[in-house]
Structure formats: structure tokens, C-alpha cells
N, C-alpha and C positions, 0 to 999 in steps of 0.2 A: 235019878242021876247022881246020887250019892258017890263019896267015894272020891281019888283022886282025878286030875285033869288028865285025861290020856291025849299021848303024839296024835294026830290025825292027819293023815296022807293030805295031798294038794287036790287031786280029783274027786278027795270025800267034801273037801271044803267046797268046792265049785257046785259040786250035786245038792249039796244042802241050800247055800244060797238060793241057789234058781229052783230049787222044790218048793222054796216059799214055805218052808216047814215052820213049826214056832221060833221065834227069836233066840240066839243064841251067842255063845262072848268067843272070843276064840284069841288068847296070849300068845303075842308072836315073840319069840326071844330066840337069841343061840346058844349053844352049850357053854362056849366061855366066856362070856356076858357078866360080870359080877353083880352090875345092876339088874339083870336079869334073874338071877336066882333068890336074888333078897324080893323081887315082888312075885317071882312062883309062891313063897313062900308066905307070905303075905294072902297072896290068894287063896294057899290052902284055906285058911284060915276064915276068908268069903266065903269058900266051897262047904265048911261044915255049918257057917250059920248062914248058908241060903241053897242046902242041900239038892234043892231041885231046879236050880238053874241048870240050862245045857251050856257046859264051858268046856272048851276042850285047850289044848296049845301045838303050836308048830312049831318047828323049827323054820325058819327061814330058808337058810342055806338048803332046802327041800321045796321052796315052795315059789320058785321064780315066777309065775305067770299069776298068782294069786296076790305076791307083791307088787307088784305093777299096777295089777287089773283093781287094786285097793287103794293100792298109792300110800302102802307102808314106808314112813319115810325111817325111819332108825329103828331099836328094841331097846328096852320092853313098850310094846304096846298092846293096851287090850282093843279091841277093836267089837263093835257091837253088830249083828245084821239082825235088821228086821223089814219085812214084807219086802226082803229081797234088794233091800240097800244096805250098805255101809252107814250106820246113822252115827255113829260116832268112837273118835279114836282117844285113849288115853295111852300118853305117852310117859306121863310124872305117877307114878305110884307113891303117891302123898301119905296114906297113912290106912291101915285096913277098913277104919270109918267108911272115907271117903270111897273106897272101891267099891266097897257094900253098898253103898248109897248109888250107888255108878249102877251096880246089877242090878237092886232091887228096882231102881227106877225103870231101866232096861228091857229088864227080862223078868218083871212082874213076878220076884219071887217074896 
């Protein structure tokens, strides 16, 4: 899973969830979000020392029924699913530490 965070459609996210597949992060932000690209950016940074997490990002404004059905209340948020829950939302991108700590705890990287 190396590599950067790729966009992921609203119907890939729903199919993932409910497949019950492994655990996985998914960054909801918009394009003109300033807060939003300083923790993309930040995540890069998660994504090369915890290269085998599966994290993908959305755009919001793409992904109405997934916001709701999550109960995304603002951006940035990373947003954690496993065994088919939402188990936890981060909304403060505190410091790349703390993210990492957020995944590895997470998504057992």
C-alpha cells in the first residue's frame, strides 16, 4: 500500500466498509481547506513510515451519503473503519507523532 493517498469514489468507500475487509483510515478534506492540505501533508509523512496501512482520502463535496451515513461533522478528518464500524474520527491533526500513533494503533501497522 505504499505510495501516495489516492481520491477514492463514495461507492468504493461504502463497498469496503460493509466487505468487512481489513481496517482501514480514509482523510476527508476539500480542495480549498488550508487546514486540510497542511494534514494531507502531514499524512504523507504517516504514509511513508507506516507504508502498509490502507489509507485512502475523499473529497467531501463527492461524497454525500458517506458523510451523513458517518456523521462527518467538518474537515480535516481522518476517520478509522474496522470490522465494519466507524471506530474513530480525528478531527485536530496535532502533530505527525500523534497521527502515527492514531494508525499504528488503528490499523496495526
Amino acid at each position: 500500500m505504499s505510495g501516495p493517498m489516492t481520491d477514492v469514489a463514495e461507492q468504493e468507500l461504502i463497498r469496503r466498509r460493509w466487505s468487512g475487509e481489513a481496517p482501514f483510515a480514509v482523510y476527508f478534506y476539500t480542495p480549498w481547506c488550508g487546514t486540510c492540505r497542511y494534514g494531507e501533508k502531514m499524512l504523507t509523512v504517516v504514509r511513508a513510515m507506516a507504508p502498509d496501512a490502507a489509507m485512502f482520502k475523499a473529497n467531501v463535496n463527492f461524497m454525500p451519503t458517506v458523510v451523513q451515513d458517518w456523521k462527518i461533522e467538518s474537515v480535516p478528518c481522518l476517520a478509522f473503519v474496522e470490522e465494519k464500524r466507524v471506530t474513530e474520527k480525528v478531527y485536530t491533526m496535532r502533530s505527525v507523532e500523534y497521527l502515527l500513533e492514531r494508525v499504528r494503533a488503528r490499523l496495526g501497522t
